[in-house]
N, C-alpha and C positions, 0 to 999 in steps of 0.2 A: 742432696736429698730434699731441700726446703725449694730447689727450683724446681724437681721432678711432680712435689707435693704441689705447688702454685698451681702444676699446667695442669696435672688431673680434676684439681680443686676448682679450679673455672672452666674445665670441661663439664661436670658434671652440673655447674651453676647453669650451664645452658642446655640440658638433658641428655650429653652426650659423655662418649666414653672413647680412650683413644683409640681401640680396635675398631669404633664404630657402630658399636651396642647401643641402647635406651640404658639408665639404667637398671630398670628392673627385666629386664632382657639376661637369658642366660646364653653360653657359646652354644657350639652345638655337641650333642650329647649323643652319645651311643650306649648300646647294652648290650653287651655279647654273654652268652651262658654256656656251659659244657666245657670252657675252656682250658680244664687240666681235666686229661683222662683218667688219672688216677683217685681222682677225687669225687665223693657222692653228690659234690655241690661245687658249682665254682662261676665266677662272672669277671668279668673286664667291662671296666667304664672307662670313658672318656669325657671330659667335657673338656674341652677344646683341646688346647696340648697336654695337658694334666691325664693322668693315665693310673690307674690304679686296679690292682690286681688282689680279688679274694677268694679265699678259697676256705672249704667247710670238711673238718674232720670227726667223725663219730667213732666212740665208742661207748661199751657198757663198764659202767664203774659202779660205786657206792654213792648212793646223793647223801645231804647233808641229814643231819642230826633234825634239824627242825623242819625241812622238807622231804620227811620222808618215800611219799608217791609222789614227787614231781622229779621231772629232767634237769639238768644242769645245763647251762651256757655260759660261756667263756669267751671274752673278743679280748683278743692280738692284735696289736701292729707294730709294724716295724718299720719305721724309716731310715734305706740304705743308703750308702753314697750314690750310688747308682742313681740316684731318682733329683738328687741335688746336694750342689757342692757346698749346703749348706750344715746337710745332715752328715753326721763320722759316726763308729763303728763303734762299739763298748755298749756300756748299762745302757738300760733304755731311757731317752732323755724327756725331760718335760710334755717336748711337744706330741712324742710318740704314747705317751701314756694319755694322754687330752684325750685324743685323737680315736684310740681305744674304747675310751671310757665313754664318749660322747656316742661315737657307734651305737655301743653294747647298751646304753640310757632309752636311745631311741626306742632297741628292739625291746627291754625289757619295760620300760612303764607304760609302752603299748601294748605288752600281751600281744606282740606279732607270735609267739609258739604256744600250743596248749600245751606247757609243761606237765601236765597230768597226763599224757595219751604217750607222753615216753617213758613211760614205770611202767618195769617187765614183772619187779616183785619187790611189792612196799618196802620200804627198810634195807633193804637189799641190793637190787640190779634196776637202775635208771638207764639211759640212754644219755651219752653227755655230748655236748656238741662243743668245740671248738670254729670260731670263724676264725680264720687268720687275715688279714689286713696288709697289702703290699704295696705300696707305690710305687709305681717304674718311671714316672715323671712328671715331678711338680713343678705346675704353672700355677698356682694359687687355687686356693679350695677346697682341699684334701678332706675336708669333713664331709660335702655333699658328694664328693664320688666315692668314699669310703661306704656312707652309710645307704645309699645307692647301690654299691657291687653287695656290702652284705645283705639286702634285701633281697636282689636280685639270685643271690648265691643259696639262700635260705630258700627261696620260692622253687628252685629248680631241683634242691637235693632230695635223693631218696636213700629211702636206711640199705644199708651192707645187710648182707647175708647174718642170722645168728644163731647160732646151734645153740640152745638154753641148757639140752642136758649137758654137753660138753662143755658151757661155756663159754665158748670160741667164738669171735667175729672172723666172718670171711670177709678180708678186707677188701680183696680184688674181685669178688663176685658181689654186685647190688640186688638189688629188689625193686620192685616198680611201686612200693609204697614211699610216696613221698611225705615230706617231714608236715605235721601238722601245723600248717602257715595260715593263720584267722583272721590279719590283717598286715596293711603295707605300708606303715610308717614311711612318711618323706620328710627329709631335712633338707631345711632352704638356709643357705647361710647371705647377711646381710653384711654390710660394712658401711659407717658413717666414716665421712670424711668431710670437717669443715660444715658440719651441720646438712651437708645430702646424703640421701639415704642411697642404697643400690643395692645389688645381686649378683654373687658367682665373681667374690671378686680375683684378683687374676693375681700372680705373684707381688708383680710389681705393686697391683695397687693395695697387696698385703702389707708391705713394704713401707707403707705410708700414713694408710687411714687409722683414726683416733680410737675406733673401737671395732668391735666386730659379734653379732648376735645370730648364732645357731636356732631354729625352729622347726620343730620335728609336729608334725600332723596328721589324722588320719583320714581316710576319704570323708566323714562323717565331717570334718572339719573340728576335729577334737583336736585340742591340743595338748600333744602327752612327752613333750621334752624340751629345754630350752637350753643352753651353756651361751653364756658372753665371755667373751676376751677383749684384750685393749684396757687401756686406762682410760678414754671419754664414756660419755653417761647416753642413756636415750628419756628420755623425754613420754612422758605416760604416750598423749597421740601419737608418738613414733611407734613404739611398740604395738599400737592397737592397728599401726598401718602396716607395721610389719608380718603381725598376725592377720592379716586379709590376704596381702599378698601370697605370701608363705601358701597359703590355703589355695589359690587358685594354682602358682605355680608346681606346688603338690602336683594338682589334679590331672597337670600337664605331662611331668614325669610318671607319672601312677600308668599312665597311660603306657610309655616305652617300654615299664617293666611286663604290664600284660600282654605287651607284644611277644 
């Protein structure tokens, strides 16, 4: 491990990276939507081999006690075997609940939903949204194509059919109103190693570096979410470099999703 860590470590001393990125360079990134017919919202991202699969479930429930005209949201994920031999089957573990939480951070202290425009009746019947969060293959990074496909998956959903006097959600029949989406949080996640900074780091070099700093942004260049991992530290300048970056490379993915 400490030899795999050396050769990344004086790669990046000379601004490179072993796939042959810069490194604030991300792989290359895809955005696909519509891709579970079943579902009123749903996305597939890639960014390089990393592959991650979400999908968006609605219905009408009771909101909470102290929000009473506003919608609920909910983010899942699950990391299966299937996605890496590192993840097994049972409770949900550490990383899977991060992973979730970091998501669901972005969307909610951005105000990406106007949770007021999904109360059908104060006190009563909200509109509640589940994302679900899937990976089908970890190459490193799982925070930025996670919170990626659920923005992506959120921008494209529209509400199910709802009969209020009956009711009843028609689940297999939609509507052409889509979910009220006001803005498009982007999270750039970073990783030091050895005191260089970089972007989108890869499994491998998950594997190794000292820490690692989640940055969620809005086109405005607000910033409305952070999570660190790792046991090393950043450094005030680091962070205020990290927050520039973050902000342009936002602006770059902001773009894919409005494709």
């Amino acid at each position: 491990m400490n030899l795999i860590q050396d050769y990344l470590a004086d790669l990046l001393k000379l601004q490179k990276r072993e796939d042959g990125r810069e490194p604030f360079q991300y792989r290359d990134v895809s955005v696909e939507t519509g891709v579970i017919s079943r579902s009123p919202g749903s996305a597939r991202v890639k960014i390089g081999n990393t592959e991650v699969l979400v999908g968006v479930k609605l219905d009408v429930g009771t909101p909470f006690p102290d929000t009473p005209s506003e919608g609920v949201l909910v983010v899942n994920a699950e990391l299966i075997p299937l996605a890496s031999p590192d993840f097994e089957t049972g409770p949900p573990k550490p990383e899977s609940i991060e992973l979730a939480r970091v998501t669901d951070r972005g969307i909610r202290e951005s105000h990406t939903i106007d949770v007021e425009k999904l109360c059908i009746k104060s006190g009563e019947k909200v509109w509640m949204i589940n994302v679900d969060v899937y990976p089908m293959n970890d190459d490193g990074n799982l925070i930025d194509a996670a919170s990626l496909g659920a923005i992506a998956a959120l921008k494209s959903a529209v509400l199910p059919k709802y009969d209020e006097k009956a009711d009843k959600v028609e689940y297999k029949e939609f509507t052409k109103t889509k979910l009220p989406v006001k803005a498009l949080p982007i999270m750039v996640t970073f990783g030091k190693l050895r005191g260089s900074l970089f972007i989108d780091p890869t499994r491998r070099e998950e594997k190794v570096f000292d820490s690692r700093l989640s940055v969620s942004t809005l086109e405005n260049g607000t910033l409305c979410a952070m999570q660190k991992g790792g046991f090393g530290t950043f450094t005030k300048d680091e962070v205020l470099q990290i927050i520039d970056v973050a902000i342009q490379r936002g602006k770059e993915l902001r773009k894919i999703i409005s494709k």
